[in-house]
Backbone as a ProteinNet text record, in pm:
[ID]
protein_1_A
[PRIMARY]
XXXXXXXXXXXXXXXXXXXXXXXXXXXXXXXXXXXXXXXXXXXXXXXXXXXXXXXXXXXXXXXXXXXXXXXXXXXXXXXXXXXXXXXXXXXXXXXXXXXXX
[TERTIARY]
-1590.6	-1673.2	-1709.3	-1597	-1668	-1739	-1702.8	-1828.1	-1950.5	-1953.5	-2141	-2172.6	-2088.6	-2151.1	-2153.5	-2065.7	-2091.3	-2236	-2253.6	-2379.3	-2488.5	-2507.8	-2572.3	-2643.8	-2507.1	-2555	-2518.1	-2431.7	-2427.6	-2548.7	-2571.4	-2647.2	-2782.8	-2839.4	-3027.9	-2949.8	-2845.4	-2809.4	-2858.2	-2750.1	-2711	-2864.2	-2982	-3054.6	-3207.8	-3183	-3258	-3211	-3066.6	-3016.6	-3070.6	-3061.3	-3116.5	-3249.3	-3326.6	-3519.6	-3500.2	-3443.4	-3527.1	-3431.3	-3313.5	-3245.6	-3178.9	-3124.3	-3014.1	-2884.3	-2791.1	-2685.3	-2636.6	-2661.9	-2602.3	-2473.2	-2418.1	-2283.4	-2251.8	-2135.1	-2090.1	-2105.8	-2110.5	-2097.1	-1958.6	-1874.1	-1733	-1636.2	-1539.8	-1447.6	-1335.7	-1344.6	-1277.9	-1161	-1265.1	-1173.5	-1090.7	-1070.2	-950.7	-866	-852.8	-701.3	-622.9	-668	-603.6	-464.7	-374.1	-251.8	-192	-303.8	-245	-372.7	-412.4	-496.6	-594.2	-500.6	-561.7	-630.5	-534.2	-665.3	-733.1	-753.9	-897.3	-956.5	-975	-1088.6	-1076.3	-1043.8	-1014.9	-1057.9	-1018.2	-1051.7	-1139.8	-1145	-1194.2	-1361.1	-1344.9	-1461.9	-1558.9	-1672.6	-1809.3	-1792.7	-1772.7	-1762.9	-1895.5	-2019.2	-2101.5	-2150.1	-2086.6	-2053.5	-1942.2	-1840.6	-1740.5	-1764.9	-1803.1	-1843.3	-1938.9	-2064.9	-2129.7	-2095.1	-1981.9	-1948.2	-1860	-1795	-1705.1	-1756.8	-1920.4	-1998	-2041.7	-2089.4	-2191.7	-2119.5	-2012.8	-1931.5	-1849.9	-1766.8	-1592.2	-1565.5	-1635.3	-1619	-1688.9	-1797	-1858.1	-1778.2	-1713.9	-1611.5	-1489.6	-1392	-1295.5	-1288.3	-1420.8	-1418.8	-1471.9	-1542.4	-1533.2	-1717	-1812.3	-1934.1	-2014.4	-1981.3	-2059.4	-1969.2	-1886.2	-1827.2	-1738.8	-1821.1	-1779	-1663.4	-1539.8	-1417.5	-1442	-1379	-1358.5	-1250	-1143.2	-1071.4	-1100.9	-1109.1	-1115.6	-991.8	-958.1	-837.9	-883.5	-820.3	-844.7	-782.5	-700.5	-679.7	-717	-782.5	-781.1	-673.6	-728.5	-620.6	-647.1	-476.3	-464.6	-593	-636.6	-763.7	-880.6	-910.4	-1026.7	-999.3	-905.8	-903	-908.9	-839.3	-815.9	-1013.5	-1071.1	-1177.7	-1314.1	-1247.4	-1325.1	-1325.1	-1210.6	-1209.2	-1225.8	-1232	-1247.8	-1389.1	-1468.6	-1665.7	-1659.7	-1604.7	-1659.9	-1628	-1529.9	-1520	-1640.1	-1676	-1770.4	-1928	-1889	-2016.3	-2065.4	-1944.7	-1928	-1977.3	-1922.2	-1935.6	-2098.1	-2123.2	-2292.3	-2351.6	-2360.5	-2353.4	-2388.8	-2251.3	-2248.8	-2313	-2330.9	-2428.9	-2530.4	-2621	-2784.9	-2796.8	-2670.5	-2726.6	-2697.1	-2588.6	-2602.5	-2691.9	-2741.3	-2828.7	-2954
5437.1	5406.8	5534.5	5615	5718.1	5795.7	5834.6	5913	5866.6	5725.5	5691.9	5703.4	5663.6	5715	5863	5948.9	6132.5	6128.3	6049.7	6093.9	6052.6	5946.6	5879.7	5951.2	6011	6055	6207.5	6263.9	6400.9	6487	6467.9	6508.4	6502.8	6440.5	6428.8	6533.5	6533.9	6608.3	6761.1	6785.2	6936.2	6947.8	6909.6	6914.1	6983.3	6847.5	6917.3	6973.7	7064.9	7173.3	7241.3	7271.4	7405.2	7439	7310.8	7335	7427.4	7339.6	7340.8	7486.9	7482.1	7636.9	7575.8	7444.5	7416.3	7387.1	7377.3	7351.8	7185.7	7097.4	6980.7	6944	6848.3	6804.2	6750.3	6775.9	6623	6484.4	6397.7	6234.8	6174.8	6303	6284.7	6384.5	6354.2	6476.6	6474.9	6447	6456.6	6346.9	6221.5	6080.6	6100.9	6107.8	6086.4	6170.5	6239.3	6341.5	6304.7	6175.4	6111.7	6062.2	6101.3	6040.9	5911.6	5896.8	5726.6	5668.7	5531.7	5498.4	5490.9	5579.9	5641	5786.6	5806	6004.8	5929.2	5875	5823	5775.5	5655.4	5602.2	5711.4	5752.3	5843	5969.1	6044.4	6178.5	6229.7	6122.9	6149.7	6105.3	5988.5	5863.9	5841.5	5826.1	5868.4	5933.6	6049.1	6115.6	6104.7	6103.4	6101.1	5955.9	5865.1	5719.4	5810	5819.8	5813.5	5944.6	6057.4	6114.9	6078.1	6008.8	5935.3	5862.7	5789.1	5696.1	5710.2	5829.1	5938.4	5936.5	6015.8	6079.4	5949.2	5894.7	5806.2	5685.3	5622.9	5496.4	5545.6	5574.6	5639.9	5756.3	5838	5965.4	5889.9	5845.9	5767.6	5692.1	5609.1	5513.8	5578.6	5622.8	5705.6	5805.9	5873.3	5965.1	5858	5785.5	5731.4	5701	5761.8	5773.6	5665.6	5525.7	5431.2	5337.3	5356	5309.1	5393.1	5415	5499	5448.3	5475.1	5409.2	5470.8	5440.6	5493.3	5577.9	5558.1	5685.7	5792.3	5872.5	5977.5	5991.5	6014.4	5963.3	6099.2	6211.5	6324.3	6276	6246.9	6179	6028.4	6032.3	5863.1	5782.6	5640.8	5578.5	5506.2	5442.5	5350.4	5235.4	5191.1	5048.3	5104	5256.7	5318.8	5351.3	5382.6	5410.1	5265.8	5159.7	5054	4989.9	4962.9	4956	5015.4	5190.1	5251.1	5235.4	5152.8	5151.9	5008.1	4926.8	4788	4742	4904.1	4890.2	4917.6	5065.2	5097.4	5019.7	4891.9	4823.8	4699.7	4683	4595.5	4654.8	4797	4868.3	4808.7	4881.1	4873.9	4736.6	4672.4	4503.9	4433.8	4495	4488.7	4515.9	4677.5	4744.5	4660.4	4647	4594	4429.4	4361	4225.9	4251.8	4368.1	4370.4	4487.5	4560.9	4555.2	4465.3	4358.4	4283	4174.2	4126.5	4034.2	4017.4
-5221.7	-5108.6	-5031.7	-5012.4	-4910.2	-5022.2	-5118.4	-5202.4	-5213.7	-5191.6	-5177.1	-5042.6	-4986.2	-4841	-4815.3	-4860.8	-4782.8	-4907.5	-5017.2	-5102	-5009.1	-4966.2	-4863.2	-4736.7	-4690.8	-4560.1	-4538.9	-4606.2	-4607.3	-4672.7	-4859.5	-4900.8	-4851.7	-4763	-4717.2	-4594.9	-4547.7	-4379.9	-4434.4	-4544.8	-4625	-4677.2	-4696.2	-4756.9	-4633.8	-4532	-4403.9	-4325.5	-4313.6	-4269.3	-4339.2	-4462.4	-4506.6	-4506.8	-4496.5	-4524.2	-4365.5	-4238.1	-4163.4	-4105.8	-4157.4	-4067.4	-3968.3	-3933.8	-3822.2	-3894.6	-3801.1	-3813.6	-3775.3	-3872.8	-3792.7	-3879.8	-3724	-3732	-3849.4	-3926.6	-4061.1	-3995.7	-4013.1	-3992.3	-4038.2	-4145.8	-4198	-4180.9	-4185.4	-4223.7	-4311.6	-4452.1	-4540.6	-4533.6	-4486.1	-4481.1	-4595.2	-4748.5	-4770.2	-4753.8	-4663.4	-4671.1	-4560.3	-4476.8	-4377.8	-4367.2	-4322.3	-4342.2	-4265	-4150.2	-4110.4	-4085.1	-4026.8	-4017	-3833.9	-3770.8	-3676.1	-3674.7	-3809.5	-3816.1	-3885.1	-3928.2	-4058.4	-3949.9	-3868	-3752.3	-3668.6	-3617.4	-3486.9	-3511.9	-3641	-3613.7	-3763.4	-3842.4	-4021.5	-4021.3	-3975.4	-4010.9	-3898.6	-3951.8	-3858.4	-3705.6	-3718.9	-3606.3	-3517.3	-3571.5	-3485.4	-3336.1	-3435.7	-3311.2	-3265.5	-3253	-3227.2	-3097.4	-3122.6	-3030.5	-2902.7	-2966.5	-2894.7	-2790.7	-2832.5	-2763.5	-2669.5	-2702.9	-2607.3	-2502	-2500	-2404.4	-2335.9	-2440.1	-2284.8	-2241.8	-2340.8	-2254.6	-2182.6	-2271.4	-2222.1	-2116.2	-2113.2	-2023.8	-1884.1	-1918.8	-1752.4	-1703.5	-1741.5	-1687.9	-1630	-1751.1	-1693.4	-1581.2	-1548.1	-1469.2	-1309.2	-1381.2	-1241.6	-1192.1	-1282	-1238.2	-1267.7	-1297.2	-1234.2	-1120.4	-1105	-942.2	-902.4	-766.9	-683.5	-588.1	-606.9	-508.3	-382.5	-308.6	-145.6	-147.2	-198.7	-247.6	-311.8	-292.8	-413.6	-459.5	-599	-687.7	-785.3	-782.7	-872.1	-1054.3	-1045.9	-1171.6	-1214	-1334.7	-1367.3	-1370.7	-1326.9	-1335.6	-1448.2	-1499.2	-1622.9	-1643.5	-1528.7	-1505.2	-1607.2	-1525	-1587.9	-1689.8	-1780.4	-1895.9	-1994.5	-1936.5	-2040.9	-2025.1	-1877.8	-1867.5	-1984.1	-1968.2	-2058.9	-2227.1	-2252.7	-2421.2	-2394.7	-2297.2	-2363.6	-2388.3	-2270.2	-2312.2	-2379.3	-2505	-2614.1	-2675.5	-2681	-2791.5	-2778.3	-2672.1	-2655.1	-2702.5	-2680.4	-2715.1	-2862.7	-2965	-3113.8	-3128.2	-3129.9	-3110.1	-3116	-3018.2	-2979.2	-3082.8	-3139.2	-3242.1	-3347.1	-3386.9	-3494.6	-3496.7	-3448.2	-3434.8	-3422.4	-3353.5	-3404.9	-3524.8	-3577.9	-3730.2	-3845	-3783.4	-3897	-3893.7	-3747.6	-3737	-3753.4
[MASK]
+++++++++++++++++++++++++++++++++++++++++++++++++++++++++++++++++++++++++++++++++++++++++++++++++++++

């Protein structure tokens, strides 16, 4: 499976990196050399959601920048963090129902 997919989506990447002269990101990172099944989702397997989703769900929430408390609270709290992964999972979710739908 991952060899049709890095054929899939690496080879056209490696192909218009070189026409065009940029540097873009892998979409993998050598999923099988993963030793549990949190480096394989977490740090192996489509990095480019996974970053994505870093930036625009997870980091906005946790830090605090779509509600503004009356406290200012220099560190996150546990709420905002469980808050922030329970959107990206809702994100994915979404995701994944209008491409399979």
């Amino acid at each position: 499976m991952y060899a049709c997919m890095g054929f899939l989506y690496d080879g056209p990447t490696k192909v218009a990196s070189t026409l065009i002269g940029l540097e873009i990101a892998p979409l993998f990172n050598k999923s099988f050399l993963a030793e549990s099944f949190s480096s394989f989702w977490g740090r192996r397997w489509n990095l480019c959601v996974g970053n994505s989703l870093r930036e625009l769900v997870y980091d906005p929430i946790q830090e605090g920048q779509f509600v503004k408390s009356k406290i200012e609270v220099q560190h996150t709290t546990m709420l905002r963090r469980w808050a922030a992964a329970c959107a990206c999972f809702l994100v994915t979710g979404l995701m994944h129902e209008v491409i399979y739908w």
